[in-house]
C-alpha positions as CSV (number, residue, x, y, z in Angstrom):
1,X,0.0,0.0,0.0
2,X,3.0,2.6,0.9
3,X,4.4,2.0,-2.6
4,X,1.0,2.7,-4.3
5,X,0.6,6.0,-2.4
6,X,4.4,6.5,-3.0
7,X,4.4,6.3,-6.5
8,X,1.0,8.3,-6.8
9,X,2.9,11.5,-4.8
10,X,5.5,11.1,-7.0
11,X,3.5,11.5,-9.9
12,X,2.1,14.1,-8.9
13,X,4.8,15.9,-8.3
14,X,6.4,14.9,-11.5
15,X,3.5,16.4,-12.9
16,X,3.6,19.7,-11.4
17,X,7.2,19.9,-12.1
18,X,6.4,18.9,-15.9
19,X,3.9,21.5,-15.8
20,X,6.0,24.1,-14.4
21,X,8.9,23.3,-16.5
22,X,6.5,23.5,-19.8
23,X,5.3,27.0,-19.1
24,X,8.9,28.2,-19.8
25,X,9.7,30.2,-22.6
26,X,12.2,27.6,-24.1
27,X,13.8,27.4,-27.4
28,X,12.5,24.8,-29.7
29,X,15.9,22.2,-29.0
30,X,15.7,22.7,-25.6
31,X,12.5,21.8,-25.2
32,X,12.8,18.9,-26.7
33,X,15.8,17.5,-25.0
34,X,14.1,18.6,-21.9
35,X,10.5,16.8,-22.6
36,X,12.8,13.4,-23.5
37,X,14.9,13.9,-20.2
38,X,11.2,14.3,-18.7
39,X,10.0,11.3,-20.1
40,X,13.1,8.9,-19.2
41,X,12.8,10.3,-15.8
42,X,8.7,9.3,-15.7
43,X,10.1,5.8,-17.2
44,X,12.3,5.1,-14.3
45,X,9.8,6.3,-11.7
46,X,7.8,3.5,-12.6
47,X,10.3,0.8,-13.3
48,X,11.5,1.7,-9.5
49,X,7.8,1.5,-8.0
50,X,7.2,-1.8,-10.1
51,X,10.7,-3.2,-8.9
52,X,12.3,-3.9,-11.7
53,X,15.0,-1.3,-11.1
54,X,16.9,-1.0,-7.6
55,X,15.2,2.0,-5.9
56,X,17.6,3.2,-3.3
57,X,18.2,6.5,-4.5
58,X,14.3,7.8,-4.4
59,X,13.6,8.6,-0.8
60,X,10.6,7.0,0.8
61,X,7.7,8.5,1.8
62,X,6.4,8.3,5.4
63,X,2.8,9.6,6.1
């Protein structure tokens, strides 16, 4: 249940950050490297919360 609830905070900070990021006034190449470094990032979020990737270097969420 804690990785569930983990993995939907990160998300949705992910998201906010994404958002954030996104309302920048970027330069076309930028912005593209920084949506695919965005979306490798989202990949190994997932991959960590599933367990196919070691996850000692995201922090774990107490509530």
């Amino acid at each position: 249940m804690n990785t569930i609830i983990n993995l939907i905070i990160y998300l949705v900070v992910f998201g906010l950050i994404w958002w954030l990021v996104g309302m920048l006034p970027l330069p076309g190449p930028v912005a593209q490297i920084v949506r695919i470094l965005f979306i490798v990032m989202l990949i190994v979020i997932i991959l960590t919360a599933v367990g196919i990737l070691p996850g000692g270097y995201l922090p774990h969420l107490r509530i």
